[in-house]
DRENKOL-192227 format. One record per residue: x, y, z of N, C-alpha, C, O in turn; residue number from 1. Coordinates in Angstrom, 2 decimals. Layout:
BEGIN
R;n.c1;n.c2;n.c3;ca.c1;ca.c2;ca.c3;c.c1;c.c2;c.c3;o.c1;o.c2;o.c3;k
R;X;Y;Z;X;Y;Z;X;Y;Z;X;Y;Z;NUM
...
***
This chain:
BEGIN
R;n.c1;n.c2;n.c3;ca.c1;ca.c2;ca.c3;c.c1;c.c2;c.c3;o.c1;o.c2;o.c3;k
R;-1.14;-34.78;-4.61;-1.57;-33.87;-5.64;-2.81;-33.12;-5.16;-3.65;-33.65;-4.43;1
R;-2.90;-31.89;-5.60;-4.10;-30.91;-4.93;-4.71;-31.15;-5.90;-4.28;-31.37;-7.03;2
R;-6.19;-31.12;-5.35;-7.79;-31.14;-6.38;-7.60;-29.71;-7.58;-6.79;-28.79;-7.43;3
R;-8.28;-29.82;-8.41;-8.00;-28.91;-9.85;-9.17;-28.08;-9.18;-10.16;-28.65;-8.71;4
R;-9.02;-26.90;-9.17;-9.80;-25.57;-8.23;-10.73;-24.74;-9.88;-10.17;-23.80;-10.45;5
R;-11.76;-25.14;-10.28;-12.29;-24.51;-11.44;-13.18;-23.37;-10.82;-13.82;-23.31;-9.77;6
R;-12.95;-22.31;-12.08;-13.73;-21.10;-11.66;-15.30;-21.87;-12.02;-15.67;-22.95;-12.46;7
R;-16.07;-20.38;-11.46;-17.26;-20.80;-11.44;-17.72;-19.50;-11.10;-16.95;-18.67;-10.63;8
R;-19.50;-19.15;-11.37;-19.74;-17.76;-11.34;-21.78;-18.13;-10.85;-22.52;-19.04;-11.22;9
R;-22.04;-16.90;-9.89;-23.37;-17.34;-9.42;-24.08;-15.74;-10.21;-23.69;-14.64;-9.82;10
R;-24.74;-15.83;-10.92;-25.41;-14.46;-11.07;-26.64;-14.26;-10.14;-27.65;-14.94;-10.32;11
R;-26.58;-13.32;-9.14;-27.47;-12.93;-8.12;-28.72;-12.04;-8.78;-28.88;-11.55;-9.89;12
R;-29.41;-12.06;-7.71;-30.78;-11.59;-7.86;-30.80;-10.07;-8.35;-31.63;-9.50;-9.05;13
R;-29.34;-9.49;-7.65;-29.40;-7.94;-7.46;-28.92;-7.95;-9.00;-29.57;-7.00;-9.44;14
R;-28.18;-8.46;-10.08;-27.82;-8.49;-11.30;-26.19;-8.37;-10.96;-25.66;-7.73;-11.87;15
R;-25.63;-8.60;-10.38;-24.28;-8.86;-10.43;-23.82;-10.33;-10.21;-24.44;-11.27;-9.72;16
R;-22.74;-10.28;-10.63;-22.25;-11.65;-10.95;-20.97;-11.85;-9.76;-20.08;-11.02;-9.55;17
R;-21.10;-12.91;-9.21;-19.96;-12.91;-7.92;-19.33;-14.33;-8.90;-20.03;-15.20;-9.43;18
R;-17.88;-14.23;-8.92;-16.72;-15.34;-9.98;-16.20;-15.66;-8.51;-15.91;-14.96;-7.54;19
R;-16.22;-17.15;-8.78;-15.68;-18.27;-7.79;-14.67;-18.43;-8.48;-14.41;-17.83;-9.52;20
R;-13.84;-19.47;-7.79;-12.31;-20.59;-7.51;-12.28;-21.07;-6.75;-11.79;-20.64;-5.71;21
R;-13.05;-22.72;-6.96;-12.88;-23.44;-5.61;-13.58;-23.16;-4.35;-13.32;-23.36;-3.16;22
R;-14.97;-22.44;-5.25;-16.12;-22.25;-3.65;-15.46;-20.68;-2.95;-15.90;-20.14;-1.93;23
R;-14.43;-20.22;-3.74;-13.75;-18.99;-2.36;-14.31;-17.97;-4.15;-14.27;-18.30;-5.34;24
R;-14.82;-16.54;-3.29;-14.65;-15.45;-4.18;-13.87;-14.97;-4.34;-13.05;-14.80;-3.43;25
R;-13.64;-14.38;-5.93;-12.38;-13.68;-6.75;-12.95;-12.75;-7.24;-12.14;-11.89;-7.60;26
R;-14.04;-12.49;-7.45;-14.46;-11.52;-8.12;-16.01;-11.15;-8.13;-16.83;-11.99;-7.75;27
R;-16.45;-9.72;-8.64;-17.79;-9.84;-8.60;-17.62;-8.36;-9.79;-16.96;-7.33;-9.81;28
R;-18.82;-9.15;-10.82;-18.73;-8.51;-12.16;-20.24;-7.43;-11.51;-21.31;-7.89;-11.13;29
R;-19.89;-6.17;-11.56;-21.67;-5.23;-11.55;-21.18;-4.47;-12.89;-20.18;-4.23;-13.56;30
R;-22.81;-4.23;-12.79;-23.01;-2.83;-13.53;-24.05;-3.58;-14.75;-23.31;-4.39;-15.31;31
R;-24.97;-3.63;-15.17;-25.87;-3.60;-15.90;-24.84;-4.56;-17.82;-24.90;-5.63;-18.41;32
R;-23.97;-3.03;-17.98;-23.05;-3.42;-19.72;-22.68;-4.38;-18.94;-23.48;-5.31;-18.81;33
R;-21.45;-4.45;-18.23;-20.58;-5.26;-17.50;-20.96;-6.99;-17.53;-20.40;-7.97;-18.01;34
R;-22.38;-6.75;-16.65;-22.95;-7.89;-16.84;-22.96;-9.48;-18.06;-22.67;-10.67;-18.11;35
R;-23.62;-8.10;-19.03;-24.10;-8.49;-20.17;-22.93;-8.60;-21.39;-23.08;-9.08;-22.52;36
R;-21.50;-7.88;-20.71;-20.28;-8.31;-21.62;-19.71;-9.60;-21.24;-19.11;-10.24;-22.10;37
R;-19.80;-9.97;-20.25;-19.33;-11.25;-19.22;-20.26;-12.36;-19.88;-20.01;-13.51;-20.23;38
R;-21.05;-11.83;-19.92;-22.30;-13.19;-20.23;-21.86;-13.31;-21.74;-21.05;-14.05;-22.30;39
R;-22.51;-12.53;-22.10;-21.81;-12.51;-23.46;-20.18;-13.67;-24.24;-20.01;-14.48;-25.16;40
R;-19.48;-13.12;-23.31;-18.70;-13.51;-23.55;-18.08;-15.25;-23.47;-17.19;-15.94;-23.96;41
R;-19.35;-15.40;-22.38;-18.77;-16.49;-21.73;-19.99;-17.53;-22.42;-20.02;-18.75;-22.26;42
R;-20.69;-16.95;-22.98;-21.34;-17.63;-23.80;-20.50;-17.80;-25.48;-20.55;-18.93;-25.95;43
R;-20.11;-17.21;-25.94;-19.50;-17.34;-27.43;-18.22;-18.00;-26.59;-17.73;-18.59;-27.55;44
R;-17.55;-18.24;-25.76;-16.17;-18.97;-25.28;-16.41;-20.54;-25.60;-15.64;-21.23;-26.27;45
R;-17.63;-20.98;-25.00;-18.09;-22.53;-25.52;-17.19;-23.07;-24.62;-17.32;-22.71;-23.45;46
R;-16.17;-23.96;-24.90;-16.09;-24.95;-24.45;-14.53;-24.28;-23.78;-14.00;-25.04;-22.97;47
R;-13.81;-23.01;-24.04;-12.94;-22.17;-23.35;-13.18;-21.17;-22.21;-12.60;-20.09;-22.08;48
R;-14.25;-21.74;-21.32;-14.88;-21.06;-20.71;-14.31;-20.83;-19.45;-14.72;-19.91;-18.74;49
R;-13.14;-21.79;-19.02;-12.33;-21.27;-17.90;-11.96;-20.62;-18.04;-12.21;-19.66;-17.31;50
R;-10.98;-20.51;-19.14;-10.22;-19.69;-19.64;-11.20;-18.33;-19.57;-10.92;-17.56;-18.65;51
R;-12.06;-18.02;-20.23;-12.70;-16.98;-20.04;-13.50;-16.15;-18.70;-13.97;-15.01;-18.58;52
R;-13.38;-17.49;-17.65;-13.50;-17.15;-16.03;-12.53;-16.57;-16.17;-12.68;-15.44;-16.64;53
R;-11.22;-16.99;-15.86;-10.03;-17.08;-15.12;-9.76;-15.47;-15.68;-9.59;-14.66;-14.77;54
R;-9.70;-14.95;-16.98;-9.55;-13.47;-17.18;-10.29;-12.63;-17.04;-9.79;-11.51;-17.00;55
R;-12.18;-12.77;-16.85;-13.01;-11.78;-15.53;-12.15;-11.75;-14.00;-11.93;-10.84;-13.20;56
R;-11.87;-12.88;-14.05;-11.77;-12.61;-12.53;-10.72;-12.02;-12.28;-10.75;-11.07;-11.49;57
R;-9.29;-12.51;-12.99;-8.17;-11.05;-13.16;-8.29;-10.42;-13.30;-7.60;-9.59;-12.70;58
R;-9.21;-9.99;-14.16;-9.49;-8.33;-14.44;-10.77;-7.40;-13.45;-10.97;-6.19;-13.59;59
R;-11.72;-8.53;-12.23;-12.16;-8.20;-11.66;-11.54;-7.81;-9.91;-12.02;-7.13;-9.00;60
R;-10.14;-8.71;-10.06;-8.98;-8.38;-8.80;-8.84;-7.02;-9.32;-8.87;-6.17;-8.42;61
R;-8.71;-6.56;-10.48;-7.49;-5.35;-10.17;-8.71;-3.96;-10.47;-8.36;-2.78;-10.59;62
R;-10.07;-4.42;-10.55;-11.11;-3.21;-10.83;-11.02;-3.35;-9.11;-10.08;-2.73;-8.61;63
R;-11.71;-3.94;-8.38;-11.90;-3.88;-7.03;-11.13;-4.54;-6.09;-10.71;-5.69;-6.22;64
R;-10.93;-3.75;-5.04;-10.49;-4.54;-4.05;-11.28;-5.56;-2.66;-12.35;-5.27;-2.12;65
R;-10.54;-6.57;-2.38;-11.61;-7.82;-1.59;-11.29;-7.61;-0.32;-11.81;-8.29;0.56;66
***
């Protein structure tokens, strides 16, 4: 059985947010609103907070490419 791969997110110095899976990047949230909708969000998610990774970071695959 493979280890359970949880998102995870580092907010950097520069104000963008780089979204992990398992230590590998998926995503990276910029822009000032952006930021502060992510946070936001992932703060009122509580205890659904993968869940609320896991759809930044889908929706941060298809804003940019890696």
């Amino acid at each position: 059985m493979s280890p359970v791969r949880h998102f995870g997110y580092e907010l950097r110095s520069d104000g963008t947010v780089v979204l992990t899976r398992g230590c590998r990047t998926v995503g990276v949230v910029c822009g000032e609103a952006e930021v502060a909708r992510f946070l936001g969000e992932l703060t009122a998610a509580g205890g659904g907070r993968q869940e609320a990774l896991a759809r930044w970071a889908a929706g941060a695959a298809t804003r940019t490419s890696m």
